[in-house]
N, C-alpha and C positions, 0 to 999 in steps of 0.2 A: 204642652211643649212639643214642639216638633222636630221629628227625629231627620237627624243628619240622612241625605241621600248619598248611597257610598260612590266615593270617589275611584272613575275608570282612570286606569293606566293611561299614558301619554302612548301615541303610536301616531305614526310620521308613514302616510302613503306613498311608499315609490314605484314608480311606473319601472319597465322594463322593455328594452327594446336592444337586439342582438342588431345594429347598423355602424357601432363604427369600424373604420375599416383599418385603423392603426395603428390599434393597440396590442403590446406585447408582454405576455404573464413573466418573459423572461429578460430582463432589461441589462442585468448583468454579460448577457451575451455578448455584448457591444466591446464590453473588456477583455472577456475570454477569446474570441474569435480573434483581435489585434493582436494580442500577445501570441497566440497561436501562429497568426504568418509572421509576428515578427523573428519567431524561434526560429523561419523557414521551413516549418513542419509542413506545407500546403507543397512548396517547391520539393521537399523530396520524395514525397506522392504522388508528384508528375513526373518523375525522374526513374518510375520503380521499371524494372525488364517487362511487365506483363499488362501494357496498357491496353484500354478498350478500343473498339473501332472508333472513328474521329467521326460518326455518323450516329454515335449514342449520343440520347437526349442527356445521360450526364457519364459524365469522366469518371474514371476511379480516383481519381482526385476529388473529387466532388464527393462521393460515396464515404471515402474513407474519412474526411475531414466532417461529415456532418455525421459518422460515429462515434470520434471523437468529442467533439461539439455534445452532442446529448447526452452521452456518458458523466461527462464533467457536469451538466444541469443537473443531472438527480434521474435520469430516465433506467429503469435497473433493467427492462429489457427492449429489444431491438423495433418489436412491435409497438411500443408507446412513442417513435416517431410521428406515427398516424397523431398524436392530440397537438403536433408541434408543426404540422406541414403547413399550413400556410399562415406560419406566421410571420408578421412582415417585416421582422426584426431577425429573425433569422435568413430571412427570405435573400434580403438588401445585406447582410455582411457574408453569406457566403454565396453570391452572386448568382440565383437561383429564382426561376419564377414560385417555383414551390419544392419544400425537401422533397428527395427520395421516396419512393415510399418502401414498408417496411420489408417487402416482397425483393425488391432492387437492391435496398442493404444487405438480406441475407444472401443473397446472388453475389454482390461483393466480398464476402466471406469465402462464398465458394469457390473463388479465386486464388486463395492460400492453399492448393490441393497437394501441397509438397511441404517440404522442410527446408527447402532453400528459400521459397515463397516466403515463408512464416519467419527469416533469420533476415530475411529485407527490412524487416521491422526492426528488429534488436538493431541493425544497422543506425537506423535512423532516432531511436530512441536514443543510441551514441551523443548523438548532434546536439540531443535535449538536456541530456546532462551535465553536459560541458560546464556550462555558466553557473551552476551550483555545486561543482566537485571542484574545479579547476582552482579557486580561490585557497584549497584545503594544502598545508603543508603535505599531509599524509592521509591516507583512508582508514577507516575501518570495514571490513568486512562481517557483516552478520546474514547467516545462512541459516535457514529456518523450511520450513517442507507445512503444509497445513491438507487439509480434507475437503474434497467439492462433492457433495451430493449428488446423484443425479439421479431420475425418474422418469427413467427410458431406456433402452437400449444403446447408448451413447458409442460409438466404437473406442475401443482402447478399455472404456472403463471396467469393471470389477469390482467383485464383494471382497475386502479383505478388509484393514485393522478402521473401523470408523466409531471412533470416540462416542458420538452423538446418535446417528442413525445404524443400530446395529442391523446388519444382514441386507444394509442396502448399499448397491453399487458406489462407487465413487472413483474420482481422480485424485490423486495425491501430487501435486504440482512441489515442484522446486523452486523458494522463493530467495533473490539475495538482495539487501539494504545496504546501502552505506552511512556507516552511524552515526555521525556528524550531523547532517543535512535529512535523511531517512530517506535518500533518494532510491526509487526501484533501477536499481542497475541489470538486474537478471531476473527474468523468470520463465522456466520450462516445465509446461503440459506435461504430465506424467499419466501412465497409468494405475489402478489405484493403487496395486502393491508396491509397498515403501523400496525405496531406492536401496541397490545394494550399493559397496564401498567403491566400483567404480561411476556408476552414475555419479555418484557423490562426488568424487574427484573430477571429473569432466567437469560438471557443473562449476566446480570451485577453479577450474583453472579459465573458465568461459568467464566467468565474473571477475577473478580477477585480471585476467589480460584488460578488459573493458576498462576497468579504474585504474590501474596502471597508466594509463594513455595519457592520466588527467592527471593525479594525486597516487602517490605509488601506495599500494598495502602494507601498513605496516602491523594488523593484528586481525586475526581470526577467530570471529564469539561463533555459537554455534549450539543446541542443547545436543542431549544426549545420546541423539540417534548418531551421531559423526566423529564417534570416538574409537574404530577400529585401528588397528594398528596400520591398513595400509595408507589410510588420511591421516594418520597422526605424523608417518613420516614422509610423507608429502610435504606437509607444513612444515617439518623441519628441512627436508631438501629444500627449500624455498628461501630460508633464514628468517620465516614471518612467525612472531610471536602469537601465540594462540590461549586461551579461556574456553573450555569446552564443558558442558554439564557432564559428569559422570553418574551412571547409574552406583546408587548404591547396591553393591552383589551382599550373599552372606559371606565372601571370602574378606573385603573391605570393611563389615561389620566385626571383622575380627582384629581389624587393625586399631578398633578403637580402646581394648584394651590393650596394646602392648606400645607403652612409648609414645601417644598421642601426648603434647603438653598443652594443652587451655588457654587461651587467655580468651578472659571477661569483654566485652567491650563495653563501653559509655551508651547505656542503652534507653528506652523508652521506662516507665519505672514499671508496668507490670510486666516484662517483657525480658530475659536473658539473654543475650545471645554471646552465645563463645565462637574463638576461631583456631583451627591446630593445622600443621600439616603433616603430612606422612610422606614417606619414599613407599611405591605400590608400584603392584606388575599384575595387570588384569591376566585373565587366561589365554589370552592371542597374543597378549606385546610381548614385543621380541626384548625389552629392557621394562627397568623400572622406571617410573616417572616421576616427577611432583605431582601432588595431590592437596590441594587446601580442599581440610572440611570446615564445615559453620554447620552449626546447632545452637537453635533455639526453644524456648520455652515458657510458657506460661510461670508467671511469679505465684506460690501458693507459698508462704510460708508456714499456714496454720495446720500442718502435718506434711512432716517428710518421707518421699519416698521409699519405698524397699526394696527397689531396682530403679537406680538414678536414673544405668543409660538408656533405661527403656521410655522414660520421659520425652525425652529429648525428640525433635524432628531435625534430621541430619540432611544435610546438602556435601556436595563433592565435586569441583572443579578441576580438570587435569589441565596441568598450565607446561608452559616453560618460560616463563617468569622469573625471573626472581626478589621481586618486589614482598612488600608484608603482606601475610593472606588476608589483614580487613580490606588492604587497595585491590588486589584481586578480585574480591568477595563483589565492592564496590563498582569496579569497571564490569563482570562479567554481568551483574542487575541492569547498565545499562542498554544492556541486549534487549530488554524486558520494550525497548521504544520497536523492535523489529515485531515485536506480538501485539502492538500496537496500530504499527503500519497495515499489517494484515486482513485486524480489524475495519479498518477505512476502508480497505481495498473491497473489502465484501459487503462494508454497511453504505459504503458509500459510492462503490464504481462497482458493486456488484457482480464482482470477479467470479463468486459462486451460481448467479443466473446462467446455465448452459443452454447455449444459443441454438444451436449446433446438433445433428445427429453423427455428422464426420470429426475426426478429430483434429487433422489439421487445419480448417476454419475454426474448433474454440481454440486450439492453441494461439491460432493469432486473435482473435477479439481477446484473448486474454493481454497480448503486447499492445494492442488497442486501449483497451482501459489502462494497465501500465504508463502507456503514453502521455492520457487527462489524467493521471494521479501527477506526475511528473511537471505539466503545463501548470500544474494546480498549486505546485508546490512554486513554482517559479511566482508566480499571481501574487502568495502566502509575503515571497520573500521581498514584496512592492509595497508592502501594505504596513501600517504601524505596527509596532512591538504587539500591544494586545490580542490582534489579529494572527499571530505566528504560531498560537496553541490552539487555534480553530481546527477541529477534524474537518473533512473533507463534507462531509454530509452536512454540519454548524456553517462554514463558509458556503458552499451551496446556496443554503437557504436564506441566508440574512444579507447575500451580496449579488448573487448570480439569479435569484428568483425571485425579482423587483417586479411589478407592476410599472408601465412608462406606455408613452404617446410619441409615436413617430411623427415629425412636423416638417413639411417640407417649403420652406420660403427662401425670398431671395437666390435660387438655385443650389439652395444647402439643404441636407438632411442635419437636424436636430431631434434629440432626444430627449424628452420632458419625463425626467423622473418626480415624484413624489416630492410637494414643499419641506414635510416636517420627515421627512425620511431618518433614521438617528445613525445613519453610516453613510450619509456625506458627504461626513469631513475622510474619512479615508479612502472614498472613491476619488475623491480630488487629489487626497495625497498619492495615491497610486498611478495617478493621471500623471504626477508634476516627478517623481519618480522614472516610470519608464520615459517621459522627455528627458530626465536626465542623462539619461545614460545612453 
């Protein structure tokens, strides 16, 4: 009997050959970049006080527009221009024999050398929020501060409180959302040591004059760093309702035996959670305030505690409210979308990448990427329902960093995306969309 000869794999020969001359890794460009001059974000880059000589081979219009432009692709630093220069889809929409290269962008940065420089930006970022806050009866204001590493001598920066990298430098930036939409309305370069209660206040009065212009503020979330007495009656001179995280102290642990009343809520079934409130006067307030706690805890019936309140894991909200503490409990969680924004900002526009040895050029690429989070979100809000839970990094990639052939006939430029592409149907809808409007 003769034995079977074994059976080779199938394998398919493909030649390779680096010649054609028009194809683009980034096809979604073609969306981002229109939407981009139709915001007039291009116009007021040509409008800014500190233009180039009119004998540069590119404009700070040009410069600025094609860091924005790559931030929004997925580019996390300045130097990975270089894999994007001559390509001819970016080439042709932002009207360029070839990008910048990466040396001329940072040159563009170093033209923010002030703080008036760097508030041209927050100016023009104004413009871009319009059309996403302006629709809003009322704002909400969410003020949040996060940690940027950095691994140099960076100016401004400092060793002080860094959650993840202990004993290494970092910036502590001022970040503000508006809760509705998650639009970035504010953000200021800090250096690393946490803000005291008037940084805090400036900041809060810079953001909200901004949203005011569009949608008036009418509430204040915040965690627990923004709870001094001289912010707290800020907010109240203002008449703006506020949800703030309160530290639990051991003086507030002592509130929980005197006069706290419980109520159970309709919970998960392994899961307790209660809500009470208290009248409490931290150590700096100049009065007593409202305080809803919530406490929750693991369900164990098959042996009961011998110290209840030590079970428990306790939360503290200082409001002026006066709604039920589960609605409080409720709206203050959905702050939790501003610790979300954050995350985008740095997984996906790469806010924590320090560009930069001065500090005011990263202060401005930081309203730089602010800016494509913003464009990004306007894009978000063209696009089908499905599409509107996309992070910024998810949309990047599945819509903005398409494979396509640039085809020039009849004296038109066409753009040949992918047959079986499975998004589209919402590239077309976002197409039939921004004509709408």
């Amino acid at each position: 009997m003769k034995s079977s000869s074994p059976v080779t794999p199938f394998s398919c020969q493909v030649d390779e050959a680096f010649d054609h001359p028009n194809l683009t890794a980034v096809g979604g460009a073609n969306l981002f970049v229109d939407l981009l001059r139709r915001l007039g974000v291009r116009r007021h880059f040509e409008r800014l006080p500190f233009q180039k000589s009119a004998y540069a081979t590119f404009s700070l219009a040009d410069e600025l527009e094609t860091l924005v432009t790559i931030y929004a692709l997925g580019c996390e630093r300045v130097v990975h221009v270089d894999e994007l220069e001559h390509d001819p889809l970016l080439c042709l929409k932002l009207g360029l024999n070839k990008l910048p290269h990466h040396n001329t962008l940072y040159r563009a940065l170093d033209r923010f050398n002030d703080e008036s420089r760097v508030l041209a930006l927050a100016q023009i970022n104004d413009h871009v929020i319009a059309g996403l806050v302006e629709p809003l009866e009322y704002s909400i204001l969410d003020l949040d501060t996060t940690v940027e590493t950095v691994y140099g001598s960076q100016q401004g920066s400092c060793v002080s409180y860094n959650p993840r990298n202990h004993g290494r430098p970092s910036y502590q930036p001022l970040l503000a959302f508006e809760g509705h939409s998650r639009v970035a309305v504010q953000v200021e370069l800090r250096h690393g040591h946490p803000p005291d209660a008037d940084a805090k206040i400036a900041f809060y009065q810079k953001a909200k004059e901004r949203l005011d212009r569009h949608a008036p503020v009418r509430f204040v979330r915040a965690d627990r760093g923004f709870t001094s007495e001289e912010f707290l009656a800020r907010l109240e001179s203002d008449q703006v309702k506020y949800t703030l995280k309160l530290r639990m102290t051991p003086r507030l642990y002592d509130q929980l035996d005197h006069g706290v009343l419980w109520r159970r809520l309709p919970s998960h079934e392994t899961v307790h959670i209660e809500v009470g409130t208290v009248s409490f006067r931290a150590g700096k307030w100049s009065r007593r305030r409202r305080v809803v706690l919530v406490r929750t805890r693991f369900v164990d019936e098959s042996q009961p505690a011998l110290f209840a309140n030590l079970c428990w894991d306790y939360q503290a909200i200082v409001t002026n409210l006066d709604w039920d503490p589960e609605d409080i409990w409720h709206f203050y969680n959905h702050r939790c979308t501003s610790e979300l924004v954050i995350k985008e900002l740095k997984h996906g526009l790469n806010i924590d990448a320090i560009s930069k040895a001065d500090f005011w050029p990263n202060a401005a690429d930081l309203w730089l990427k602010s800016l494509a989070y913003n464009v990004l979100l306007h894009l978000k809000q063209h696009l089908p329902a499905p599409y509107h839970a996309f992070s910024v990094a998810r949309l990047c990639r599945v819509l903005l960093r398409v494979p396509a052939v640039l085809v020039r006939h009849a004296r038109r430029w066409r753009l040949r995306l992918p047959q079986h592409w499975p998004h589209q149907e919402a590239w077309k809808y976002l197409r039939q969309s921004l004509a709408a409007t």
